[in-house]
TILUM-677672 format. One line per 5 residues: number of its first residue (from 1); their letters; for each residue x, y, z of N, C-alpha, C. Coordinates in pm, whole numbers, plus 50000, padded with zeros to 5 digits. Layout:
BEGIN
NUM	A	X,Y,Z,X,Y,Z,X,Y,Z | ...;
//
This chain:
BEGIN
1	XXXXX	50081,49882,50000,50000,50000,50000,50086,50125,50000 | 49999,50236,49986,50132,50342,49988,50101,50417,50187 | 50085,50339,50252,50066,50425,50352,50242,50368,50468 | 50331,50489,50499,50412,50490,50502,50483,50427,50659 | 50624,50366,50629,50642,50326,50705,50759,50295,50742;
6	XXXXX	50832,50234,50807,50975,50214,50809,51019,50053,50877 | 51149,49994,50866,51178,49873,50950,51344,49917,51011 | 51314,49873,51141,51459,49892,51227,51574,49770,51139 | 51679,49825,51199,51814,49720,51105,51748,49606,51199 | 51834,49479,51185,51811,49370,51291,51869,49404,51418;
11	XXXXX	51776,49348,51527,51793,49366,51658,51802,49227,51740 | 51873,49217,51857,51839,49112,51920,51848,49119,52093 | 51677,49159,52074,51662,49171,52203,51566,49044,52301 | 51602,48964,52385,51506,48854,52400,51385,48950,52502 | 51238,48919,52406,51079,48931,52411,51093,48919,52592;
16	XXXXX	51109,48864,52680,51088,48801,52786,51152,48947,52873 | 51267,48975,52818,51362,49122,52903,51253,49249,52851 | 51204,49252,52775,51073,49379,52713,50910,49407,52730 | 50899,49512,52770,50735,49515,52833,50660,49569,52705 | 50750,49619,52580,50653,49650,52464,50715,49718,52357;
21	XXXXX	50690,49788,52319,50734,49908,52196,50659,50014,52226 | 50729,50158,52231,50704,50331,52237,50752,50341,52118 | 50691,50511,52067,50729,50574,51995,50697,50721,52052 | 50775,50814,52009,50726,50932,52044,50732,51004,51889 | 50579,51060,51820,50565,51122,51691,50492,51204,51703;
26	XXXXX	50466,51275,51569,50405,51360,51505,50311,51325,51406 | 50201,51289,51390,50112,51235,51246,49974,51325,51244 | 49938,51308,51092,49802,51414,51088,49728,51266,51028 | 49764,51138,51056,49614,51072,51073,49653,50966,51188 | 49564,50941,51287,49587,50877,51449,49615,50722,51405;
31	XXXXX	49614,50628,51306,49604,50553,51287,49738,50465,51279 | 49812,50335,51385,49917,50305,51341,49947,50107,51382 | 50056,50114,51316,50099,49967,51338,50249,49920,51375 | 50256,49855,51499,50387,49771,51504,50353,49654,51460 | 50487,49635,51386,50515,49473,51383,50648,49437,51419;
36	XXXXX	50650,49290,51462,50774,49206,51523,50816,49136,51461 | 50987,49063,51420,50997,48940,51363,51064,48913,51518 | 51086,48748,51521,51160,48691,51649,51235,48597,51573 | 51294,48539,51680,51389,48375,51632,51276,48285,51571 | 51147,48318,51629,51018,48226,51572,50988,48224,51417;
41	XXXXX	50993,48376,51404,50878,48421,51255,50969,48512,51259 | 50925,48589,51089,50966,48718,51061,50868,48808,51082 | 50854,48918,51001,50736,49063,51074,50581,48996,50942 | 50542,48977,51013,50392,48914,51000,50287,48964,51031 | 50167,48939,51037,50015,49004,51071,50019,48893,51186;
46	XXXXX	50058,48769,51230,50044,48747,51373,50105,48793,51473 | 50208,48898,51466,50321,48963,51507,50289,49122,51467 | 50187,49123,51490,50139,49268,51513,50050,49303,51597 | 50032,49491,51596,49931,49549,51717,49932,49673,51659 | 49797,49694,51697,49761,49880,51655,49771,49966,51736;
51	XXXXX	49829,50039,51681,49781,50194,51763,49726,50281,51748 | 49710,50432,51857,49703,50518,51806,49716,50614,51881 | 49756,50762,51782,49786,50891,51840,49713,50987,51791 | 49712,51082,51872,49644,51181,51848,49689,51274,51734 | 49600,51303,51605,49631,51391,51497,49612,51533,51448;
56	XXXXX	49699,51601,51594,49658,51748,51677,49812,51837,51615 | 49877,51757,51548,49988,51827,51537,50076,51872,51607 | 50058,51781,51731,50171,51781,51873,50230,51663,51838 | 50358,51617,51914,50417,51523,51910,50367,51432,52082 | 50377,51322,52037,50256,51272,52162,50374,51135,52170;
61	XXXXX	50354,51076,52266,50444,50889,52302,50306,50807,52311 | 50370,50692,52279,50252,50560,52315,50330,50449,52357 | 50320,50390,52430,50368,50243,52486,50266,50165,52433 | 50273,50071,52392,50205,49963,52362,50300,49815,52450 | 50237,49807,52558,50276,49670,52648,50226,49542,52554;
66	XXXXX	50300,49479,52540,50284,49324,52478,50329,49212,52536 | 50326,49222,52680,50361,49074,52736,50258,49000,52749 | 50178,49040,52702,50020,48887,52698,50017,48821,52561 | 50064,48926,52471,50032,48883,52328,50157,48747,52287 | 50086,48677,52221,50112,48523,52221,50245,48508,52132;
71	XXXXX	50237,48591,52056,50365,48614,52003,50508,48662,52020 | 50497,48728,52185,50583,48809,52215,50668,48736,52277 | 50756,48651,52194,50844,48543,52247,50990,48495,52166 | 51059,48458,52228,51211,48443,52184,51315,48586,52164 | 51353,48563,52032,51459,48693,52050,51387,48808,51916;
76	XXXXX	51359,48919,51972,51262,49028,51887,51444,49029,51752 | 51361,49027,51654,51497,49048,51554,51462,49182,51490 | 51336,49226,51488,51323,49360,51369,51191,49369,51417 | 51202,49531,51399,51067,49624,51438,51009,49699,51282 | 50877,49695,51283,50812,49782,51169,50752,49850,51199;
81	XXXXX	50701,49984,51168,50604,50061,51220,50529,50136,51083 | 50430,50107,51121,50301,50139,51015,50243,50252,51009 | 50237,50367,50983,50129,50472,50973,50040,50487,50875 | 49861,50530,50910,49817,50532,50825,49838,50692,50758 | 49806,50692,50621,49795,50795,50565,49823,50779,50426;
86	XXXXX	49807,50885,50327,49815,50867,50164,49944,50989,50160 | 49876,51050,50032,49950,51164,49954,49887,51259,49993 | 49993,51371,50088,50010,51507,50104,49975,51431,50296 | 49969,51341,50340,50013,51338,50527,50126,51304,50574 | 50166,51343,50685,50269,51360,50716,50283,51273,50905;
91	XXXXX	50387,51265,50867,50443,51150,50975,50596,51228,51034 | 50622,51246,51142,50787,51258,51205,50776,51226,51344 | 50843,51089,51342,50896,51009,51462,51057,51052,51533 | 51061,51135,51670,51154,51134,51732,51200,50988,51743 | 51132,50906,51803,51205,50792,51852,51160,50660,51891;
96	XXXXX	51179,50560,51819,51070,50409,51882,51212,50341,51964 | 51146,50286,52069,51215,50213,52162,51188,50064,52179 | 51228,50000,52213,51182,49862,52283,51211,49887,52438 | 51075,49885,52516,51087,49926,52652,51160,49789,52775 | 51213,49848,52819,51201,49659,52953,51104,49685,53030;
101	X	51128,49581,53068,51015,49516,53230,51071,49595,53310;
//
């Protein structure tokens, strides 16, 4: 699709030491997506979660906690992050993290 997005280099952080994924951005539509690959899978639709932020033209954070989600296991290798939007919206991410416990 053309709605924009990015993937971290490979990472290897083991799922079990992490309480989720933050980002702190800027977007003019609230609509968004992480995805995970692990030692399990690569970045998949079972290895995902939505978000969302507010599309006020502030820069806002979100934690998204994922230690229930069934997937959130072995060693996280790569992060994706999804925003919705087309042609002429705009997206600027200070910073996505992988949080700990």
């Amino acid at each position: 699709g053309s709605d924009p997005y990015f993937v971290s280099p490979v990472i290897n952080v083991p799922a079990e030491k992490a309480k989720g994924i933050a980002l702190r951005a800027r977007v003019s539509q609230p609509n968004g997506e992480f995805f995970w690959g692990t030692s399990f899978g690569p970045l998949s639709p079972q290895r995902e979660v939505s978000f969302q932020l507010p599309a006020d033209g502030q820069f806002h954070e979100v934690l998204v906690d994922l230690t229930t989600h069934p997937e959130w296991r072995g060693i996280l290798r790569q992060l994706r992050v999804d925003f919705a939007g087309g042609k002429g919206d705009t997206v600027e991410v200070e910073w996505v993290r992988v949080v700990r416990r």
